[in-house]
C-alpha positions in Angstrom: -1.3 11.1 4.4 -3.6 10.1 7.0 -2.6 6.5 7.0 1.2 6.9 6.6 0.8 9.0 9.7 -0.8 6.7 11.3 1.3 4.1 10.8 5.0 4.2 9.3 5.0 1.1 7.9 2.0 1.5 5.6 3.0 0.4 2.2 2.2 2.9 0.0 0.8 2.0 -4.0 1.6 4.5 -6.3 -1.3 3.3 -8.7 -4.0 3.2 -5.5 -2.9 6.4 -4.0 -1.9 8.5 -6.4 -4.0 10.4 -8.8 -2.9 9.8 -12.6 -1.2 13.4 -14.3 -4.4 13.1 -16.8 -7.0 13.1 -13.8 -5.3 15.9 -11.9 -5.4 17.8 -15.0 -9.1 17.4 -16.0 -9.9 18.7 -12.6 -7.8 21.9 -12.5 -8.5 22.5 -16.6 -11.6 21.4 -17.8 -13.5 21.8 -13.8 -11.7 25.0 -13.4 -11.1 23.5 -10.1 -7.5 24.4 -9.7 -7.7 25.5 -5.5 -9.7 22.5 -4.6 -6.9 19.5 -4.6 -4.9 22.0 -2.7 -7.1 22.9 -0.2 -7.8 19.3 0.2 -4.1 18.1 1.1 -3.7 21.8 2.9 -6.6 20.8 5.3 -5.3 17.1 5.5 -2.2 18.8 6.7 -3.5 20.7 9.2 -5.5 18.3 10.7 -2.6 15.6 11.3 -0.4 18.6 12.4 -2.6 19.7 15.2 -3.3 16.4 16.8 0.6 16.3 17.2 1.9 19.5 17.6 1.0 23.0 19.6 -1.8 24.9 18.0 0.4 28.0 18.2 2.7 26.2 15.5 -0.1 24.4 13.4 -2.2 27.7 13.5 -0.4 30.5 13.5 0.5 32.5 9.8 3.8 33.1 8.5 5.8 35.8 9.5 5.9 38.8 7.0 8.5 39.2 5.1 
């Protein structure tokens, strides 16, 4: 995410950036690990968001409701 980010152009390689279905399963089944790859890309997220945007938009929670 970083480097697309970065720069538009990257080329991006499905078999180098990508984790396989098999690996991403073995982490979230047999690691019971499940929260970890998505706090990963969440705080990936947040950190390209708020060197571009407003902290009041990057770090504010959802509305209720």
């Amino acid at each position: 995410m970083e480097r697309v980010d970065l720069d538009i152009g990257t080329a991006i390689s499905m078999e180098e950036d990508a984790v396989t279905t098999d690996e991403l399963m073995n982490v979230v089944d047999e690691l019971t690990m499940g929260p970890t790859p998505a706090v990963h890309v969440v705080n990936n997220a947040m950190r390209i968001m708020a060197a571009r945007y407003p902290a009041d938009l990057v770090d504010r929670p959802l509305p209720p409701g």
